[in-house]
N, CA, C and O of each residue as an XYZ file, in Angstrom:
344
protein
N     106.252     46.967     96.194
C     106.280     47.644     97.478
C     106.246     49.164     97.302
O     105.585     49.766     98.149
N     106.955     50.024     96.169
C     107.278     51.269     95.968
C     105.359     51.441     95.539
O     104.603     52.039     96.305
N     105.023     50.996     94.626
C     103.565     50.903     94.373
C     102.416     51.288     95.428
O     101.581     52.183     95.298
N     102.546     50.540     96.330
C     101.954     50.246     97.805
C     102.303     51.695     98.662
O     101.417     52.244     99.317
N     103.667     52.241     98.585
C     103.812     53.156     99.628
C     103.084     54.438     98.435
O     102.127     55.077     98.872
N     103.452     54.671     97.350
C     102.464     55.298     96.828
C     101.658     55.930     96.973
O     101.574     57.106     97.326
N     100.432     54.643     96.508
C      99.404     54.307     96.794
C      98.876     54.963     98.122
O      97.940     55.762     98.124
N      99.568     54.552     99.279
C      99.215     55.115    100.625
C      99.342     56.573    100.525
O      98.301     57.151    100.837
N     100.465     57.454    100.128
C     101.101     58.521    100.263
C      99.988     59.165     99.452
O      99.329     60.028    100.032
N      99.714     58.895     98.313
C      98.160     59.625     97.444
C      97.002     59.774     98.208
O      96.498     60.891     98.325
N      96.517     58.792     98.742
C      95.477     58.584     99.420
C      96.017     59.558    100.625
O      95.375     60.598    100.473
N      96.650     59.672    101.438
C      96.639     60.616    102.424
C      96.638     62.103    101.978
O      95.835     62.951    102.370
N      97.542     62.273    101.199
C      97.565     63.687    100.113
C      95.965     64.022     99.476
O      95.676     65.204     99.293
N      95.261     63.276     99.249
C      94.354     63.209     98.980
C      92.882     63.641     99.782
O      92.007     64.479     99.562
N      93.159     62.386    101.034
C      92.587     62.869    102.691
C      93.031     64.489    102.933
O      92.119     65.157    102.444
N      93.557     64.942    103.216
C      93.971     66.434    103.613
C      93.362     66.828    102.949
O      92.206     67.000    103.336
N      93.702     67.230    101.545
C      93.451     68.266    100.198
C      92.120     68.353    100.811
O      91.917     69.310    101.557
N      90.914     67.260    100.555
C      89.592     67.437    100.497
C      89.220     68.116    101.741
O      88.798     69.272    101.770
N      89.431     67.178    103.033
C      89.279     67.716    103.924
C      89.264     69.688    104.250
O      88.495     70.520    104.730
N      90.453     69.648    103.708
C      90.835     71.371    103.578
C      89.840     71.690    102.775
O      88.926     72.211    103.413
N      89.599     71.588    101.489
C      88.514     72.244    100.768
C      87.330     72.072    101.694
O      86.967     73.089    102.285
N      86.639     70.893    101.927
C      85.517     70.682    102.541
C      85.640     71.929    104.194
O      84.549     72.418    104.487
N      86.339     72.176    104.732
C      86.958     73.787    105.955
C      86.750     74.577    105.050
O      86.303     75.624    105.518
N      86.872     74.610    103.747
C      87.466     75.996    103.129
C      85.520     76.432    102.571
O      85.063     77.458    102.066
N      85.047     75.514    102.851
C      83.576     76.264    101.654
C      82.689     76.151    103.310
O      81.470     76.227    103.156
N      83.047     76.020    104.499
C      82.100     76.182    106.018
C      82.816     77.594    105.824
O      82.085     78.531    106.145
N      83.935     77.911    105.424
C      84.506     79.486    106.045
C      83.150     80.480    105.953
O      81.997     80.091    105.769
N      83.575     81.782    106.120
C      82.626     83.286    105.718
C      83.612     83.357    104.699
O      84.706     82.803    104.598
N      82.841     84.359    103.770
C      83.596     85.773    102.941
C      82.588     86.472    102.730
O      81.359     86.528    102.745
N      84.068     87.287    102.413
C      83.329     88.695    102.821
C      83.077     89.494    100.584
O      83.807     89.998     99.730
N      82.413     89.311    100.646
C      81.664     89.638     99.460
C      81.139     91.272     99.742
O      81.059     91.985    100.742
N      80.872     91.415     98.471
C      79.403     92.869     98.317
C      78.382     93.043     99.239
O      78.210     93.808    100.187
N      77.598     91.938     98.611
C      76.162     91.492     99.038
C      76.663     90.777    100.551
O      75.636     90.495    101.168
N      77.446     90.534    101.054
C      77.726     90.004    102.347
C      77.851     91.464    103.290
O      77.205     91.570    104.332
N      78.583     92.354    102.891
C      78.788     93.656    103.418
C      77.406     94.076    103.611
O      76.887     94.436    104.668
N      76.844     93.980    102.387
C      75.557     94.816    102.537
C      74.158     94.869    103.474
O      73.267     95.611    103.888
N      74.687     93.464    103.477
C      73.583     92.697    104.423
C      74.117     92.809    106.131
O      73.388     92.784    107.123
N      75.411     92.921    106.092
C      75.735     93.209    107.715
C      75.574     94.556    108.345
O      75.650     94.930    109.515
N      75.243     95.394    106.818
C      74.997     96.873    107.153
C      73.735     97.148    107.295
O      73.511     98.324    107.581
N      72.679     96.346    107.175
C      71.246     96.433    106.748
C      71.064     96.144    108.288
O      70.430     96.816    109.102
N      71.854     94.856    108.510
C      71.474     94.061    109.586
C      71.791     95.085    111.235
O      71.239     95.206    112.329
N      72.605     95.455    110.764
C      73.159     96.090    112.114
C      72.589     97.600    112.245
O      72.002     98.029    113.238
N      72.894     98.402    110.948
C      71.780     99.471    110.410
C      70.306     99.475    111.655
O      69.901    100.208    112.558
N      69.865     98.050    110.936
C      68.338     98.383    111.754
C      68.379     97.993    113.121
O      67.252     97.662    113.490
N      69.444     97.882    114.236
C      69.476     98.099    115.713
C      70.150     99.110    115.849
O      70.390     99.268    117.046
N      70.773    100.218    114.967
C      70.469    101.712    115.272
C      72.164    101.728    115.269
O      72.691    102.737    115.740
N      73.303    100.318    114.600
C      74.600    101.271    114.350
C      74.806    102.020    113.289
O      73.838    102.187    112.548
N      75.912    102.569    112.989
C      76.421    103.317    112.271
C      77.374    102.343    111.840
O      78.091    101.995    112.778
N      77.591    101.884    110.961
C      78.384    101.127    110.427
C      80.007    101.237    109.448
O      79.828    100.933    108.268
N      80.623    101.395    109.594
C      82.095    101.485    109.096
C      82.994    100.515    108.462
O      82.542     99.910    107.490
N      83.946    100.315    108.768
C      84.378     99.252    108.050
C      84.035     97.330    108.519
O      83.593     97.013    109.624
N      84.334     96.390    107.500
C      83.965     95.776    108.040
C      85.229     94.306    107.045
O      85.820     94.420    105.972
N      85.193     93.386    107.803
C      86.242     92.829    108.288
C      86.382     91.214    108.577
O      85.651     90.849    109.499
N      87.251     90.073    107.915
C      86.887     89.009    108.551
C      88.453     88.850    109.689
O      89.610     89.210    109.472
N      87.663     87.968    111.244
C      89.155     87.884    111.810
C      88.122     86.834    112.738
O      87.093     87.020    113.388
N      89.250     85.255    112.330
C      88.869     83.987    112.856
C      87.827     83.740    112.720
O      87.017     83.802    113.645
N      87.511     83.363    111.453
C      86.663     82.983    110.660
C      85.074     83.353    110.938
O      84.143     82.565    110.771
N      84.931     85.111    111.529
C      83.768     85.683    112.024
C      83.689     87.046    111.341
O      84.790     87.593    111.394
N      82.818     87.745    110.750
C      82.311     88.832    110.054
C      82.757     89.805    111.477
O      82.147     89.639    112.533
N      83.835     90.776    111.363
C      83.661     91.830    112.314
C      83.609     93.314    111.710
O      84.286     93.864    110.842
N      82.675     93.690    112.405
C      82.301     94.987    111.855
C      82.580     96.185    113.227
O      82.469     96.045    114.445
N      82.997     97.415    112.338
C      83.465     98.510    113.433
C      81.984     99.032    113.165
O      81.482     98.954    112.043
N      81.482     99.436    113.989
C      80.372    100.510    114.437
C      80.091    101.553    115.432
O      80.732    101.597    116.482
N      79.112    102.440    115.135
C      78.812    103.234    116.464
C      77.462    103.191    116.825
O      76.552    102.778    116.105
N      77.371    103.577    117.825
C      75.715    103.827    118.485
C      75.859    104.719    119.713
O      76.918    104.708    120.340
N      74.934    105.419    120.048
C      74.874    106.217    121.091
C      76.206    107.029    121.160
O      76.246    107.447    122.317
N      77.603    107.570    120.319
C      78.484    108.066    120.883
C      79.313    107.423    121.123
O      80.338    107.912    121.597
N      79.146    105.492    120.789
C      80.321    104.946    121.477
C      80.795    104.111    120.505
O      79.886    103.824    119.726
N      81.750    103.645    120.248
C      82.659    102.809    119.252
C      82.335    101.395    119.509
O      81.946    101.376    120.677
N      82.285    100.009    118.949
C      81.703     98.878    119.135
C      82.779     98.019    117.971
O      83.022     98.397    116.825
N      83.225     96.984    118.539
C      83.373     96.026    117.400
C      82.731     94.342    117.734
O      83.078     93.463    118.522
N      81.552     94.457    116.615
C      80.733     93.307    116.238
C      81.052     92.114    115.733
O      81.435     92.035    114.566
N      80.973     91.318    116.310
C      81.600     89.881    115.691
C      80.376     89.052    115.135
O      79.635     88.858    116.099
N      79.930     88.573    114.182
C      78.726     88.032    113.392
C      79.049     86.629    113.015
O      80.020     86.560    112.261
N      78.454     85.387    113.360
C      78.838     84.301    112.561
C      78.057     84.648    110.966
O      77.378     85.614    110.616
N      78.559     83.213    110.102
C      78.073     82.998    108.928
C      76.384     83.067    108.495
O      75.771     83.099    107.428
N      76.062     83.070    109.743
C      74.371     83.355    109.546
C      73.937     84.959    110.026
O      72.764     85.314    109.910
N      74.762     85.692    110.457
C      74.398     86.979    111.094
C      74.046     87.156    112.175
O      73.728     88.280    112.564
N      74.013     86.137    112.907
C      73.934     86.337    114.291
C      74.964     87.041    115.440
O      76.038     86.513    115.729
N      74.579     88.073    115.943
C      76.029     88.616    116.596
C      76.235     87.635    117.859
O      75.333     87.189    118.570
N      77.733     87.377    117.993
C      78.244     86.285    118.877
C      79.038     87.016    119.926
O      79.108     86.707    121.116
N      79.690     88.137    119.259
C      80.224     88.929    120.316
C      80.289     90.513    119.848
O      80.599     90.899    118.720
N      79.919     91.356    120.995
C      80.066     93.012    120.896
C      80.848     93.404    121.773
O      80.429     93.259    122.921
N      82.335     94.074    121.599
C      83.038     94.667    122.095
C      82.748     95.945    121.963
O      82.087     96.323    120.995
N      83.284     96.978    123.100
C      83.602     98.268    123.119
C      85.022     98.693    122.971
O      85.993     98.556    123.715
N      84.841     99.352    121.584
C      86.332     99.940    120.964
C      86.933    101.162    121.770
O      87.999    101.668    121.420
């Protein structure tokens, strides 16, 4: 019986762990070449680019354009999902 509850208790420990890894490699990071490319990217619609940032699991970048402050939210493909005014 101790065998059996085990047995179960691994297998669930087991279920999670992966699960979590398998969440953990969909995340962003924020790398070099990840920076570089959000600066290229945003660069060529005319921001000014500053620091840049992950928050809930989205690339956010501080920028400017025209005089005005912006914070860019980018999924994992670079697509901007949301632009705030800072």
């Amino acid at each position: 019986m101790k065998s059996l509850i085990s047995a179960a208790l691994l297998s669930a420990t087991l279920a999670t762990t992966l699960s979590g890894a398998a969440f953990a490699s969909d995340s962003v990071a924020l790398t070099d070449e990840m920076k570089t490319k959000i600066t290229e990217t945003l660069t060529a619609q005319g921001y000014e680019v500053g620091k840049i940032k992950i928050e809930d699991g989205l690339y956010e970048a501080y920028a400017k354009k025209d005089g005005m402050k912006y914070e860019i939210f980018l999924d994992g493909d670079l697509n901007v999902v949301k632009t705030e005014e800072d």
